[in-house]
C-alpha atoms as a printed R data frame, in Angstrom:
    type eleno elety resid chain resno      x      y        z
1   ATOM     1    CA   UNK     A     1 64.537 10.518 -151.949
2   ATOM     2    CA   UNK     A     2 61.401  8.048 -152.346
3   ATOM     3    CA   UNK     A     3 58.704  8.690 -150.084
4   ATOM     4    CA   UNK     A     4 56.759  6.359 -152.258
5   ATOM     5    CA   UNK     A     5 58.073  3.715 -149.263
6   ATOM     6    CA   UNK     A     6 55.163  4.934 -147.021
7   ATOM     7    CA   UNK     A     7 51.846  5.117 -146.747
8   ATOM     8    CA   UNK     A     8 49.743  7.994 -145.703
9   ATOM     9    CA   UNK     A     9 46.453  7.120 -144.273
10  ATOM    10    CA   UNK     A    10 44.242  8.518 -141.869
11  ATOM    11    CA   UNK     A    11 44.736  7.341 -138.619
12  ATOM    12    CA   UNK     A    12 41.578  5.160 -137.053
13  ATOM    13    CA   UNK     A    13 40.700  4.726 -133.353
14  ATOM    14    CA   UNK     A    14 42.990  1.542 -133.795
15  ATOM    15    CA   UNK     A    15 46.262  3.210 -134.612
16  ATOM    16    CA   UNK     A    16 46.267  5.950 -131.528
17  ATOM    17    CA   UNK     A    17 48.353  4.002 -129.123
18  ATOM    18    CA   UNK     A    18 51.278  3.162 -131.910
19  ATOM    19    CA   UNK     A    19 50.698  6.721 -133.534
20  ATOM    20    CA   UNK     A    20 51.175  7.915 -129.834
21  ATOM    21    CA   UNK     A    21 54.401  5.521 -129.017
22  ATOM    22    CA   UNK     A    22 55.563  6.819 -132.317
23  ATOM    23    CA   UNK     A    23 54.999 10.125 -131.059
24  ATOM    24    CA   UNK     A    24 56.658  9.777 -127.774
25  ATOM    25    CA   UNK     A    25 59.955  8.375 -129.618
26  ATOM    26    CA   UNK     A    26 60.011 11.528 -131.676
27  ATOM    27    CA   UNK     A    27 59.973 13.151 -128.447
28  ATOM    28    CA   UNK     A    28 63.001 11.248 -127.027
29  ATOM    29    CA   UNK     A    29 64.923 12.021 -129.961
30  ATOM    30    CA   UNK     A    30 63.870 15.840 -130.591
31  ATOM    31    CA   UNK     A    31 64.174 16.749 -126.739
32  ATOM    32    CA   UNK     A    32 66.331 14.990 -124.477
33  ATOM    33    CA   UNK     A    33 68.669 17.512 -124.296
34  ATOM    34    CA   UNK     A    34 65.747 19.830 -123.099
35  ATOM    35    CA   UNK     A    35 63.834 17.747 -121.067
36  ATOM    36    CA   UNK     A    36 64.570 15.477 -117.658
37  ATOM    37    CA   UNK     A    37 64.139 11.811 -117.791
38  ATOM    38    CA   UNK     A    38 60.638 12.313 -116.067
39  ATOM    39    CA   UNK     A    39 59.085 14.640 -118.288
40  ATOM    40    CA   UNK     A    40 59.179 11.332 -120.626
41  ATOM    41    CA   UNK     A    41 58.402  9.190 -117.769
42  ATOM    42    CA   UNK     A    42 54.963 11.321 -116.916
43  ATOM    43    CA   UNK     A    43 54.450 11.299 -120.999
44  ATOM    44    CA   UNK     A    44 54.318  7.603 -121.279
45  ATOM    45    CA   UNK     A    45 52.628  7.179 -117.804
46  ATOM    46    CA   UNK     A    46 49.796  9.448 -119.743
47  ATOM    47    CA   UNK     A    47 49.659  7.039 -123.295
48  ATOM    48    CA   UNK     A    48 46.580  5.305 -122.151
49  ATOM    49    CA   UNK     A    49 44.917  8.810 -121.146
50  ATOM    50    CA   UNK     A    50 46.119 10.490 -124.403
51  ATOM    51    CA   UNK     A    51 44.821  7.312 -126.544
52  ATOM    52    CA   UNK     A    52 41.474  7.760 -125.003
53  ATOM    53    CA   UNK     A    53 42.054 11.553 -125.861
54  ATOM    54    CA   UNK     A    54 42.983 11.368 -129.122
55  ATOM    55    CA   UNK     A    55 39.944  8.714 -130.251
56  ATOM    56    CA   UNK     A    56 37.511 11.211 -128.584
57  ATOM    57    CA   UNK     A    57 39.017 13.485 -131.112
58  ATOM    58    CA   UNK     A    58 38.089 10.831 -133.844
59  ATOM    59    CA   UNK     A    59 35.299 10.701 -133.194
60  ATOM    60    CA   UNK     A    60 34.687 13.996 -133.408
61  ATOM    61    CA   UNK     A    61 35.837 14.941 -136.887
62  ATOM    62    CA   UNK     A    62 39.616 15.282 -136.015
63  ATOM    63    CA   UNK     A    63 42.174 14.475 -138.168
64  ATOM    64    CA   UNK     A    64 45.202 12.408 -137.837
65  ATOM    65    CA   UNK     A    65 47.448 11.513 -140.579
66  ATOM    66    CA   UNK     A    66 49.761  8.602 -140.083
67  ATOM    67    CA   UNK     A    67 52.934  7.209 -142.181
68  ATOM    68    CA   UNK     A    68 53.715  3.759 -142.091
69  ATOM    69    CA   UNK     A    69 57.114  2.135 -143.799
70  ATOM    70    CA   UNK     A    70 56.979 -1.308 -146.037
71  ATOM    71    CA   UNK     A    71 57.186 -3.355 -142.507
72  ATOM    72    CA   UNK     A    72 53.078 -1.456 -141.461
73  ATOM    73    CA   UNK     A    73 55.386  0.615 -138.699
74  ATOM    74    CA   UNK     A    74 54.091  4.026 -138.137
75  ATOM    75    CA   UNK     A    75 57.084  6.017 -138.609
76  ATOM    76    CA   UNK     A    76 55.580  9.814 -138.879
77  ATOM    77    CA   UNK     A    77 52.580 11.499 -137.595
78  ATOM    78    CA   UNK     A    78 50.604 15.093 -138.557
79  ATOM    79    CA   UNK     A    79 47.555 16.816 -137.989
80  ATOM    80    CA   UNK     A    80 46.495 20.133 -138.244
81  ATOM    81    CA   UNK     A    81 42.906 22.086 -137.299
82  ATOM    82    CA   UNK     A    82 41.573 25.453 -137.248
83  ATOM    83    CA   UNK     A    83 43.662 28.117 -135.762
84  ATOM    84    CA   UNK     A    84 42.954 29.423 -132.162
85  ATOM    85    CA   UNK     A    85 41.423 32.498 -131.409
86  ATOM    86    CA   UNK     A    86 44.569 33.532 -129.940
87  ATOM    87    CA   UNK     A    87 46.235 33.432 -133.490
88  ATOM    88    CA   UNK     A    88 43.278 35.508 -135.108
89  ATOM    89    CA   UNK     A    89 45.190 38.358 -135.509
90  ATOM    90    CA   UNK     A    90 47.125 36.342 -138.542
91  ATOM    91    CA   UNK     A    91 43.531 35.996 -140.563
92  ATOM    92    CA   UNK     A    92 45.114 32.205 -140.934
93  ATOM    93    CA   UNK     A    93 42.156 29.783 -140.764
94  ATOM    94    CA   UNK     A    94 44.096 26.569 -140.191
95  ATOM    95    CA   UNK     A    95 47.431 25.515 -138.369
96  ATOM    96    CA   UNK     A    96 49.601 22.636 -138.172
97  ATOM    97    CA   UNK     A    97 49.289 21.221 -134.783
98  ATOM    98    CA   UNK     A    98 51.398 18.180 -134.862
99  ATOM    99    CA   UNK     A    99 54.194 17.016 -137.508
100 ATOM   100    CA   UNK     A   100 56.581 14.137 -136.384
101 ATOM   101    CA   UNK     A   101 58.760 11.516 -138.086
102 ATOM   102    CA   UNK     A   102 61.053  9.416 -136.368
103 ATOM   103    CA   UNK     A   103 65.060 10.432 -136.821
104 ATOM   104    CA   UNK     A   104 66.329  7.653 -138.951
105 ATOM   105    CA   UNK     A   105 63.003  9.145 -141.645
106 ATOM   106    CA   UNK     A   106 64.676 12.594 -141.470
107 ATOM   107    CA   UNK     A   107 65.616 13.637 -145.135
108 ATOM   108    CA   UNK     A   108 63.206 11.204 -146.482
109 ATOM   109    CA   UNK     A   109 60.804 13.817 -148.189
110 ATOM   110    CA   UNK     A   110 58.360 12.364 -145.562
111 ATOM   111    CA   UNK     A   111 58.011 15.423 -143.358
112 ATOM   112    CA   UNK     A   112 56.822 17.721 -146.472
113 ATOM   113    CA   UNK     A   113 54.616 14.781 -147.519
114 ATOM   114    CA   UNK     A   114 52.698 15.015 -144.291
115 ATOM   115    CA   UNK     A   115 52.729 18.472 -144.304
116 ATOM   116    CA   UNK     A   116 51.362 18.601 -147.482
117 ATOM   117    CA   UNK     A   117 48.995 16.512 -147.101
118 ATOM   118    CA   UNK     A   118 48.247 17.901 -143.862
119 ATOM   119    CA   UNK     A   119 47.538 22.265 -144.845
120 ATOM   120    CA   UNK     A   120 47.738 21.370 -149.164
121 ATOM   121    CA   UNK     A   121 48.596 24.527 -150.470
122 ATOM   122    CA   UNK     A   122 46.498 26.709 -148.064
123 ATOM   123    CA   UNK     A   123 48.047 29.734 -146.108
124 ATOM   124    CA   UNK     A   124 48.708 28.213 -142.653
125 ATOM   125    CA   UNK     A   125 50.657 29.184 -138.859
126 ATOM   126    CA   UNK     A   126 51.835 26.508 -136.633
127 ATOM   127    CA   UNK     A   127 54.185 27.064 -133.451
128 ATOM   128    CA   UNK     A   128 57.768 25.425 -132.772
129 ATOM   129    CA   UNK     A   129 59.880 25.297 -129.872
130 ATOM   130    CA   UNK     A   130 62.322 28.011 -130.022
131 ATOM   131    CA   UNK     A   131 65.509 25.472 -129.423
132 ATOM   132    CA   UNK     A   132 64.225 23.200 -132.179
133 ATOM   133    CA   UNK     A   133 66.845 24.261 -135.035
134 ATOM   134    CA   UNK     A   134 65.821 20.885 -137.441
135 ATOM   135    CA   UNK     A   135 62.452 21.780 -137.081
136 ATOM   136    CA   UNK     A   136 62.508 25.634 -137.325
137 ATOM   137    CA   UNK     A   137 65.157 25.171 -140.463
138 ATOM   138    CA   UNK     A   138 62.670 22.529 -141.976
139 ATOM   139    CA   UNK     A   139 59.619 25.040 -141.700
140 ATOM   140    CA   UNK     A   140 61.609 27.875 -143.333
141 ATOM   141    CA   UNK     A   141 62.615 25.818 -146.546
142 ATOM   142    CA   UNK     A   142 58.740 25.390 -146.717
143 ATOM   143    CA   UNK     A   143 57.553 28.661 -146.811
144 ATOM   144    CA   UNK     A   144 57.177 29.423 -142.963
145 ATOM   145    CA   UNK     A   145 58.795 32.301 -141.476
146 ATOM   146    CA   UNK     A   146 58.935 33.925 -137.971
147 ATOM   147    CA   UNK     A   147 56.321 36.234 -136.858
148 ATOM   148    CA   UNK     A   148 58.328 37.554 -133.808
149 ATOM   149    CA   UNK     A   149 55.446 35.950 -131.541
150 ATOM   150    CA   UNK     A   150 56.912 34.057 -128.797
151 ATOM   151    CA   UNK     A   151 55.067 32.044 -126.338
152 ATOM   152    CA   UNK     A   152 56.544 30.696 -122.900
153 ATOM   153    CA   UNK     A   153 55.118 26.779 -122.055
154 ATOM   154    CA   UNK     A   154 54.045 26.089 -118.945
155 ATOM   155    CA   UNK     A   155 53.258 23.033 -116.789
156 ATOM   156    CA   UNK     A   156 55.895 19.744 -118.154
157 ATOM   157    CA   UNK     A   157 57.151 22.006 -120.652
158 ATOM   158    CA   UNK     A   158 57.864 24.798 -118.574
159 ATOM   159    CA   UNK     A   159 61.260 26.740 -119.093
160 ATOM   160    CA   UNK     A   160 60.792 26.331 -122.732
161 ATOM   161    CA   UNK     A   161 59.272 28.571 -125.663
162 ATOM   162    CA   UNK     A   162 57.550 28.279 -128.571
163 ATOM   163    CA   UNK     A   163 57.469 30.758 -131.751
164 ATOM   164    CA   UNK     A   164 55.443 31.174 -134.212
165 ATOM   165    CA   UNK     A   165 55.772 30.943 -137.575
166 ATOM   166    CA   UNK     A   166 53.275 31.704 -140.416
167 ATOM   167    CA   UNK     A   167 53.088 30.611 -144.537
168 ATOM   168    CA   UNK     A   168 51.409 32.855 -146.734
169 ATOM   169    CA   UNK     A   169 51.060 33.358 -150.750
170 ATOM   170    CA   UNK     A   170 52.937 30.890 -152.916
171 ATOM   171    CA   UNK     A   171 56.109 30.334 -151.111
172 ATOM   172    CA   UNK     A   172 55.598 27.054 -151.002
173 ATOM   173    CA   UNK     A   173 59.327 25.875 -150.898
């Protein structure tokens, strides 16, 4: 495995729209069997809204950490931030609130280097659909486990759950 093929980088107001196509792809791939044709239809109809969004964000001190193969092709995306208040009750200060590489990057190594680069080695939560077995297994081999919080989505999402899972100590995986 040679994740030496990409580059990390933070992202710049620049990359948002590809970092959100990217994003959107990921999407496609991870959820079509969960969501209807429209929920991807709204999601693109929304890029240029998101893209103004996310450089807001920027602007403001977020982070965005992008992955680009030899060809400059953003081909993973992660961020993380502090936890919400509604996750206080772990004592985790930070979570990781986006982590996405496109299928044919799966098994790379490239997921654990954004991660990584993402939270380091600090104790940290994030939340995962509940039907997301890849993703849920890939969390687990890194030290994340199940909290027994479970969280129904609402609005485009609706129908679906999210659980949480937290990393603590130096199970790092």
């Amino acid at each position: 495995m040679n994740t030496n093929l990409y580059t990390l980088r933070l992202a710049t107001p620049e990359d948002i729209p590809a970092a959100l196509e990217m994003k959107l792809a990921a999407w496609e791939e991870t959820y079509a069997d969960q969501r209807p044709g429209s929920f991807f239809d709204n999601a693109r109809a929304a890029l240029e809204q998101q893209s103004d969004w996310w450089a807001r964000g920027l602007a403001q001190g977020a982070e965005l950490w992008i992955a680009t193969d030899v060809d400059s092709r953003i081909v993973g995306v992660a961020g993380g931030g502090p936890s919400a208040d509604d996750d206080a009750d772990t004592g985790i200060g930070i979570e990781l609130q986006i982590l996405y590489v496109l299928a044919e990057h799966h098994g790379t190594g490239l997921g654990k280097r954004l991660m990584d680069t993402v939270l380091g080695n600090r104790d940290a939560l994030l939340w995962v659909l509940e039907h997301n077995p890849r993703a849920r297994r890939f969390y687990a081999k890194h030290g994340f486990v199940a909290d027994g919080r479970i969280e129904a989505l609402a609005d485009d999402w609706a129908g679906l759950k999210e659980i949480r899972m937290l990393r603590r100590g130096a199970n790092r995986g």
